[in-house]
C-alpha positions in Angstrom: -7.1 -21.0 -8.7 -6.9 -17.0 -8.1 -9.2 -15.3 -10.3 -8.5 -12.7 -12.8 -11.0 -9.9 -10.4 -8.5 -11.2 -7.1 -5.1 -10.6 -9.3 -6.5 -6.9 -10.3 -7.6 -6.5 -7.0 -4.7 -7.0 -5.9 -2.2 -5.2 -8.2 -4.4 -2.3 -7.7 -3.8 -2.4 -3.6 0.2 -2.5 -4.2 0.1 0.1 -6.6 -1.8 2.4 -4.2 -0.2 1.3 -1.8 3.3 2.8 -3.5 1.1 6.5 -3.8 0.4 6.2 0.1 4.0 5.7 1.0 5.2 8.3 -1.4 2.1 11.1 -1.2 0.1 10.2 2.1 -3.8 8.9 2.8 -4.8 12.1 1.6 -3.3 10.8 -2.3 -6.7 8.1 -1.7 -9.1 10.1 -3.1 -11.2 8.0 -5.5 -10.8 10.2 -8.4 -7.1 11.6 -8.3 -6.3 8.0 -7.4 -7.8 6.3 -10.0 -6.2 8.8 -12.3 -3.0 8.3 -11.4 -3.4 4.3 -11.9 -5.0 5.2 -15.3 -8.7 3.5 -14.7 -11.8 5.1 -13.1 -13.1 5.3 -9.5 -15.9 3.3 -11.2 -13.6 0.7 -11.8 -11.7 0.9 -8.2 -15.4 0.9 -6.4 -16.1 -2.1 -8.4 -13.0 -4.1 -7.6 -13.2 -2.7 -3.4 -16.6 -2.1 -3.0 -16.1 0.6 -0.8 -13.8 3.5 -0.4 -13.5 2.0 3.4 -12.7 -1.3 1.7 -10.0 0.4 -0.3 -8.1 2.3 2.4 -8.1 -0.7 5.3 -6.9 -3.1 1.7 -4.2 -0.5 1.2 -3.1 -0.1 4.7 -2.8 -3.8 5.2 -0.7 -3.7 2.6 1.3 -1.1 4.1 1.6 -3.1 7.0 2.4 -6.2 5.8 5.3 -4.4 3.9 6.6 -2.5 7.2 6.3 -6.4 8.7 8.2 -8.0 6.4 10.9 -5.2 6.2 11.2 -5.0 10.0 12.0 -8.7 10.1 14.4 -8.8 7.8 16.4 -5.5 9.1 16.1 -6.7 13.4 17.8 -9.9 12.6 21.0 -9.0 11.4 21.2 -5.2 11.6 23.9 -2.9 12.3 21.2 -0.1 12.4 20.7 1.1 16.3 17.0 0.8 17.9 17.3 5.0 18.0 17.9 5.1 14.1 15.7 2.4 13.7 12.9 4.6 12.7 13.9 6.8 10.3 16.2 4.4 8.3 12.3 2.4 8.0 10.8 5.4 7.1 13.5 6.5 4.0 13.5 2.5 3.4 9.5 2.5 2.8 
């Protein structure tokens, strides 16, 4: 069974994950972030550890989304390989 610290954890790497993709790595700043989430960069250092923990968590995340939206677009896409790029990028 997932504990409730691993479910937090985890909503907390998707949500930042949404203000990468939307403002950049330079939106991870422990306090800003944690602002914008509505908790404390106590709180985020306490469910990552580190801030290093935090940004390779969130990236992961980013690239497991890029993975999964990749193989679902390649298989049946009318999108050519040229415009590939740019229709992920507005997609993400």
């Amino acid at each position: 069974m997932i504990d409730t610290r691993t479910l937090k954890r985890a909503a907390l790497t998707e949500a930042l994950a949404d203000v990468v993709l939307a403002e950049g790595v330079d939106a991870l700043s422990l306090r800003p972030a944690a602002a914008r989430l509505g908790t404390s960069d106590r709180m985020l250092l306490y469910y990552f550890g580190t801030k290093a923990e935090l940004v390779q968590d969130v990236l992961a995340c980013i690239a497991g989304r890029f993975s999964v939206y990749l193989a679902s677009t390649t298989n049946n896409s009318r999108i050519p390989p040229q415009n590939m790029v740019g229709h992920t990028a507005n997609a993400m």
